[in-house]
C-alpha positions in Angstrom: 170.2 -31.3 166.4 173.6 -32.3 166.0 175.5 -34.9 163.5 175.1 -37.5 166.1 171.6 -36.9 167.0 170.4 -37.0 163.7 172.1 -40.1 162.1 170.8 -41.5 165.5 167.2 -40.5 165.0 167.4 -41.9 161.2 169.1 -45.2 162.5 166.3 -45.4 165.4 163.4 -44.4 162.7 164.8 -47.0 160.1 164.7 -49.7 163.1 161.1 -48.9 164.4 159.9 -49.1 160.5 161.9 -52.2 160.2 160.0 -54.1 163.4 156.9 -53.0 162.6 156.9 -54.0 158.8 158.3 -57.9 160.6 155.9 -58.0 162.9 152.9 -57.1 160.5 154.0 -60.2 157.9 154.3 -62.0 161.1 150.4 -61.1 161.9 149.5 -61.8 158.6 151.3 -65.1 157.9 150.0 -66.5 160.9 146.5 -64.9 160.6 146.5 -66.5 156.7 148.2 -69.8 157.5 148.5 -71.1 161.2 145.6 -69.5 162.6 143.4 -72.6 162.1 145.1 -75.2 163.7 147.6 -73.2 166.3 147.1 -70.8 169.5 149.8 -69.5 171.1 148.8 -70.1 174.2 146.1 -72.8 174.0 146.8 -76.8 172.1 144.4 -76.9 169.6 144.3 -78.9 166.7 148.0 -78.1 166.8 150.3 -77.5 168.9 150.6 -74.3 171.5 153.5 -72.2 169.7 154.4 -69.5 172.5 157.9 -69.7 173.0 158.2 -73.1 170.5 162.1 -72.1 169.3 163.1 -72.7 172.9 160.9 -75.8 173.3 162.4 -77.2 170.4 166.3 -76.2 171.2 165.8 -77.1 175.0 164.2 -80.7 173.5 167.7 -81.3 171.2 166.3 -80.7 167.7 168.9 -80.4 165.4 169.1 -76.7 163.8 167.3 -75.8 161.1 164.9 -78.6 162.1 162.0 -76.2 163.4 162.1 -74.8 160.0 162.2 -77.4 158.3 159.2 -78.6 159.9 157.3 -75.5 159.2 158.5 -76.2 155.2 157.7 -79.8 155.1 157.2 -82.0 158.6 157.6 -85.2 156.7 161.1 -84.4 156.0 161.9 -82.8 159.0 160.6 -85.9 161.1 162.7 -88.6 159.0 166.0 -86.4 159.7 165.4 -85.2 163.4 164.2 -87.5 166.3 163.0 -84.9 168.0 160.9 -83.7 165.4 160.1 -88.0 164.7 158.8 -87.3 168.8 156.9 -84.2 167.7 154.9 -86.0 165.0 153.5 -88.5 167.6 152.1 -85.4 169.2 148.9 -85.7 167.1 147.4 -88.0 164.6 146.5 -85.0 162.2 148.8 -83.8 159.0 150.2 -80.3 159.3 150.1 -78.7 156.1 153.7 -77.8 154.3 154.4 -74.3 153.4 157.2 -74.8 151.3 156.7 -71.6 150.1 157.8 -69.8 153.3 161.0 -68.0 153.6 163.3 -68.6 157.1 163.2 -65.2 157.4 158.8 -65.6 157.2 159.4 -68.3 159.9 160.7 -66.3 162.0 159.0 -63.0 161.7 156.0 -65.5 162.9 157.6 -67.0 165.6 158.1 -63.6 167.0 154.4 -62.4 166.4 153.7 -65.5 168.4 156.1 -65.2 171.6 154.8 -61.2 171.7 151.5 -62.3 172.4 149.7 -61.8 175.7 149.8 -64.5 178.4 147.5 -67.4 178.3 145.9 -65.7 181.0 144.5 -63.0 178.7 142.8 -65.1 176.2 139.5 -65.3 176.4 136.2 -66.6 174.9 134.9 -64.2 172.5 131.5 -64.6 170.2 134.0 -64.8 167.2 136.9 -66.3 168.9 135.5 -69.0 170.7 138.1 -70.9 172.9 140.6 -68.2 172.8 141.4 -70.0 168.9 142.2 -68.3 166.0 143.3 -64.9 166.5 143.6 -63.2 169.7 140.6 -60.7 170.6 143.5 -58.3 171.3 145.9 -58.4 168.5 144.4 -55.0 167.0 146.3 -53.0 170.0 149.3 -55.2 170.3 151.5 -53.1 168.7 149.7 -49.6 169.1 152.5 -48.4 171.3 154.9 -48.4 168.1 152.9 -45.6 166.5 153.1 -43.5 170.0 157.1 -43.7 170.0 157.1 -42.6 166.5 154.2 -39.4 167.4 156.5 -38.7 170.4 160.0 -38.8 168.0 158.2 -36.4 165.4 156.7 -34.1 167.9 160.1 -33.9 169.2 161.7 -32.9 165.5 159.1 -30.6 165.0 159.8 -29.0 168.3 163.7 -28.7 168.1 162.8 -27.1 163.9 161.0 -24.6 165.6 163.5 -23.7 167.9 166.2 -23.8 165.1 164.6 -21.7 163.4 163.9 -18.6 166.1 167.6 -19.0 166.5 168.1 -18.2 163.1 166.1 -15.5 163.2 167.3 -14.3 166.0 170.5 -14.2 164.6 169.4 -12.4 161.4 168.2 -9.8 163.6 171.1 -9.1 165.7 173.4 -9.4 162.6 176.8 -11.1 163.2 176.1 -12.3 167.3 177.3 -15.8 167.7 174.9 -18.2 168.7 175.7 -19.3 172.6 175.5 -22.6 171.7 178.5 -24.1 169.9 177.0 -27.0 168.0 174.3 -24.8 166.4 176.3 -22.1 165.0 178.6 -25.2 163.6 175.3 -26.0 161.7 174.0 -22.5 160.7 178.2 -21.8 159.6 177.7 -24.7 157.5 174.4 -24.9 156.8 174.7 -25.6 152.9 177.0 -28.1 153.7 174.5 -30.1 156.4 171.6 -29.2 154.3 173.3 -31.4 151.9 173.9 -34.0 154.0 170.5 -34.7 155.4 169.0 -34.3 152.4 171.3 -37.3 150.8 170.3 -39.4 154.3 166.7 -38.8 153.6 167.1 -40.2 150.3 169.3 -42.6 150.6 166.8 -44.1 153.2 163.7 -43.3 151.0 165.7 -45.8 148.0 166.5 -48.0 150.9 163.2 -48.6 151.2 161.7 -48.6 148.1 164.4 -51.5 147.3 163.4 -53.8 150.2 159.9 -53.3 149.0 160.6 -54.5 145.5 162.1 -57.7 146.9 158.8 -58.5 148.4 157.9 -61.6 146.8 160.8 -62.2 144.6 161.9 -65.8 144.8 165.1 -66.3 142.6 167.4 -68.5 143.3 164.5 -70.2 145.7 166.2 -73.8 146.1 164.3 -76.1 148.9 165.7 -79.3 150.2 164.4 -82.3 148.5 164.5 -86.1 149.8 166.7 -87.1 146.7 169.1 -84.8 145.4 168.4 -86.0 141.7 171.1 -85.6 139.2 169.6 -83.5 136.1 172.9 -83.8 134.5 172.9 -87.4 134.4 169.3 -88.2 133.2 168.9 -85.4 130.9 172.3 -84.7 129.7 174.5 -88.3 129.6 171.9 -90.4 128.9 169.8 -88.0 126.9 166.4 -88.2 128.5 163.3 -86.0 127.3 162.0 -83.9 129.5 158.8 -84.5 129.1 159.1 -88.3 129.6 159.1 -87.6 133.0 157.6 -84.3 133.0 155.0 -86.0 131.2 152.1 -83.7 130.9 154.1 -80.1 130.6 153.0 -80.1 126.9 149.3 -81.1 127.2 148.0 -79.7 131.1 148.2 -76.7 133.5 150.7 -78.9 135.2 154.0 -80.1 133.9 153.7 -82.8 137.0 156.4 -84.8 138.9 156.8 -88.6 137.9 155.8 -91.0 139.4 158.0 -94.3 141.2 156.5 -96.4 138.2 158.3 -94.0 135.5 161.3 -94.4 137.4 161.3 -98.0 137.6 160.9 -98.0 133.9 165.3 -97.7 133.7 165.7 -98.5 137.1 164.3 -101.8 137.2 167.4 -102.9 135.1 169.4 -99.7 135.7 170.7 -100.9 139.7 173.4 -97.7 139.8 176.6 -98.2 141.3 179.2 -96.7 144.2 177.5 -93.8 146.0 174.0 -94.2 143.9 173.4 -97.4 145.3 171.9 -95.5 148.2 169.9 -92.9 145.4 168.3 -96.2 143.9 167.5 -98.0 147.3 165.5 -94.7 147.8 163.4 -95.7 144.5 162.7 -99.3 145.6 161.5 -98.8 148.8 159.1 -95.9 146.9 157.8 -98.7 144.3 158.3 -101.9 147.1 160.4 -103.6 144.4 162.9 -105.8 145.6 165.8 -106.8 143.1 166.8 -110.1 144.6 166.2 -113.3 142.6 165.4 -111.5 139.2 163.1 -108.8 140.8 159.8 -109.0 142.3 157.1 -106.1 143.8 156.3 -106.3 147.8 153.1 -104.1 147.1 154.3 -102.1 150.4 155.1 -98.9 149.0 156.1 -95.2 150.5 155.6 -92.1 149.1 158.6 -89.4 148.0 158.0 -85.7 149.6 159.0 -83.4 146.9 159.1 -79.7 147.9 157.5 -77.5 145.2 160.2 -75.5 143.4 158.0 -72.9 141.3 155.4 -71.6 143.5 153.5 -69.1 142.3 150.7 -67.1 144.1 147.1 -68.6 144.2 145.8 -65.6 141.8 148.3 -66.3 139.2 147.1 -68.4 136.2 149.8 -70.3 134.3 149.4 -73.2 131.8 152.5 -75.0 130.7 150.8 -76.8 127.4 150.1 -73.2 126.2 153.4 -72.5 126.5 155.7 -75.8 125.7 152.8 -76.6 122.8 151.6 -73.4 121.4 154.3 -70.7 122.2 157.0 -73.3 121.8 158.8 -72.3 124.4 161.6 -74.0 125.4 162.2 -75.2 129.3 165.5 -73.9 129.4 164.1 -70.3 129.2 162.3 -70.7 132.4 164.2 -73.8 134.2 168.0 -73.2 132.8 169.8 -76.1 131.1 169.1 -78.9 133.1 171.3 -81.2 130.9 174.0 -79.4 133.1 172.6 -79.3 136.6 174.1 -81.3 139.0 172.3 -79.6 142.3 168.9 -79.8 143.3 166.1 -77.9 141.4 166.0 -74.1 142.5 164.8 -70.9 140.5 167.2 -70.0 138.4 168.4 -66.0 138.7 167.9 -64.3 135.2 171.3 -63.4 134.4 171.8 -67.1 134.6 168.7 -67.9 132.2 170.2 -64.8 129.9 173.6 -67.0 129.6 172.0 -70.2 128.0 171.9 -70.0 124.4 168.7 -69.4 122.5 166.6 -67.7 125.5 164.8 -64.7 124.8 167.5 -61.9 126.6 165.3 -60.7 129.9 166.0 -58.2 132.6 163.3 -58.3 135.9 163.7 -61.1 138.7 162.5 -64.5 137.4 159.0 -65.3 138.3 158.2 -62.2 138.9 154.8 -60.4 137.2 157.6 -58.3 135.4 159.6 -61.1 134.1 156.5 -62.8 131.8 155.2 -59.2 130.7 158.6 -58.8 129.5 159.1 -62.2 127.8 155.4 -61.0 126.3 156.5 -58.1 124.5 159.7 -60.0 122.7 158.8 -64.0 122.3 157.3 -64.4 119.1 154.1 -66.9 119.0 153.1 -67.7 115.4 153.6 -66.1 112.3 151.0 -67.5 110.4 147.9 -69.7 110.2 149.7 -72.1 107.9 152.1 -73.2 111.4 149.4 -74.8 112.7 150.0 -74.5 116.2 146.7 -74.2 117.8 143.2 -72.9 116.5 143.2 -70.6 118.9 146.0 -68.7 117.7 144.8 -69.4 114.0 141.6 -68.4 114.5 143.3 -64.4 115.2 145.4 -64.4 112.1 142.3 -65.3 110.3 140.1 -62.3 111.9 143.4 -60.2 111.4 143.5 -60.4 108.1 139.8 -60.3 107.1 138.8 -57.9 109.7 141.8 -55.3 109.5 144.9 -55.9 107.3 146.6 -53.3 108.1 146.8 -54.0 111.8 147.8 -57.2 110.6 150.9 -55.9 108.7 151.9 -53.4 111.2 152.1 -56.8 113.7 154.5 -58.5 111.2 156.4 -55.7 110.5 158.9 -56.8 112.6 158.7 -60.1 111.4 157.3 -62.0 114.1 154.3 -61.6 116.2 154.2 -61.2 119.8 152.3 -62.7 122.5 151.3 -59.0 123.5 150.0 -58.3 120.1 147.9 -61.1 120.9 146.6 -60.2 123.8 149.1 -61.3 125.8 149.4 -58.3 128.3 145.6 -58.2 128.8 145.1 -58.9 133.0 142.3 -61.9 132.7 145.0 -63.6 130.6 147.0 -64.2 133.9 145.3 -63.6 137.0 142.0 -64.9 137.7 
């Protein structure tokens, strides 16, 4: 096997491995997601999706707007007429996935259009309709792992036959080989050896890379129906927080604020130029009308927000125990907001590592490495005399009647950690 043949078999092998790992998150995303409401070839709740991308591009939506739909409809139907025409398809809410990549769009779409014709969907005892998943989807891409059996028989074939050569050429001493190419590769055997050996790994890190991405959402920034200056609020006009972000220092949820908390300022606070428009957006939220003094219509509409920190169902986090108890500040997760023009997103670590006063961090932010990490540095309390939570108390006070020692040995650094404290143990995170 030649130069050629073999950076063509890894390119072909890298390719196959690369559709089948697509389509599978396809399967699965649909199978965990649409399944419910969408067939591809059969209006259910929702919409038929076979072939959907050319519907929608055939029907003028703008691009970007099928997405977007996926991400949040509501959006997508007040930018878009065609998806406004969509939405009168059905009187039922689609869910939003916000949480969705373009790239996870996609790989579903083409699960989707790979599906057999409507004319091979049948009733089955657990499919009824032909709904849900499709009673042959097991076998839909079995033919993948027969092209792969057919490219390894071959490579274990043409070894074989490499190596009688080479025997046969051990025997007969110094007898060239016949054919050219392969006594180029036994001349320079080391040499190719080398080579195929730094492909193999090269792909093998390749891999291993795009696997560690999985699920890493940094700098995640979703479109949001009023690009809200932080820079302004919290950083000219010196605005907590958590007078907005209300309940980030006593609930699970930091929460979004409501119209009404808005209107607080903006009742008086009218904006001028270019936020005229940013304002108008506010009062048509409350129904407030500013004419004559000011008065409330009691017609009100509600603002779409796409979620910014999405975390996985099975992950437990509480902000109270971290703004109130930990004292963590919300630039160490959020970045200094006092100087963020641009809509919300998730801010890359080396970003967060730049602010002053964050604890120094090194895995992707959000991800399960990033908090065991900021576990094993941030300090919670150092004594029962702090006061921040009889929780935390309560384990200084077994520490130092119960084992002293331990108890030193934890402040012998001078702080003690949210590891020390159990911090690292599994149920403390994931339910």
């Amino acid at each position: 096997m030649g130069n050629r043949g073999l950076f063509a078999f890894i390119l072909t092998l890298f390719m196959l491995t690369s559709f089948v790992t697509s389509a599978q998150e396809g399967e699965s995303i649909f199978n965990s997601k649409c399944a419910t409401c969408h067939n591809p070839h059969k209006d259910m709740t929702g919409p038929k999706l076979f072939e959907v991308r050319q519907k929608w591009e055939e029907g003028g939506a703008m691009e970007g707007s099928l997405h977007q739909w996926v991400k949040n409809w509501q959006v997508a139907e007040a930018t878009d007429p065609y998806a406004k025409e969509v939405a009168t398809w059905s009187p039922s809410a689609m869910t939003t996935f916000a949480d969705l990549t373009d790239e996870q769009i996609e790989a579903v779409f083409d699960y989707v259009d790979a599906q057999p014709v409507a004319s091979a969907v049948v009733d089955t005892p657990g499919n009824p309709g032909g709904g849900g998943n499709l009673p042959t989807e097991e076998n839909d891409f079995s033919w993948i792992w027969y092209v792969l059996g057919a490219v390894f028989l071959v490579i274990i074939f043409s070894v074989g036959g490499v190596k009688r050569q080479l025997q046969e050429l051990d025997e007969s001493g110094d007898q060239p080989l016949k054919v050219g190419s392969k006594a180029w590769i036994f001349k320079n055997r080391k040499f190719v050896g080398i080579g195929v050996l730094v492909a193999v790994m090269t792909g093998v890190v390749w891999l291993l890379l795009g696997l560690y991405q999985i699920g890493v959402v940094s700098a995640y920034q979703p479109s949001q129906p009023i690009a809200f200056p932080h820079d302004i609020h919290a950083g000219i006009n010196g605005i907590d927080c958590k007078y907005c972000h209300n309940s980030a220092n006593k609930s699970k949820s930091a929460g979004i604020p409501t119209t009404n908390v808005c209107m607080n300022c903006h009742k008086q606070v009218q904006g001028a130029g270019d936020q005229v428009e940013k304002i108008k957006n506010i009062y048509a939220s409350a129904g407030f009308s500013p004419e004559g003094g000011g008065k409330y219509s009691g017609e009100t509409e509600n603002i779409v927000w796409n979620k910014v920190h999405s975390l996985p169902d099975h992950v437990y986090f509480n902000h109270s125990q971290h703004v109130e108890i930990g004292g963590v500040d919300c630039k160490q997760c959020h970045g200094d907001m006092t100087k963020q023009n641009e809509l919300p997103r998730v801010v890359p670590v080396e970003e967060l590592n730049q602010i002053e006063g964050n604890v120094q961090l090194s895995k992707p932010t959000l991800t399960m490495g990033w908090c065991i990490e900021c576990h094993s540095i941030k300090d919670v309390s150092t004594g029962t005399i702090e006061g921040k939570g009889g929780y935390y108390d309560e384990i200084h006070k077994r520490l130092l009647e119960n084992d002293e020692s331990l108890y030193d040995e934890y402040l012998e650094d001078g702080k003690v950690t949210v590891s020390e404290l159990g911090g690292w143990e599994c149920a403390k995170c994931h339910y």
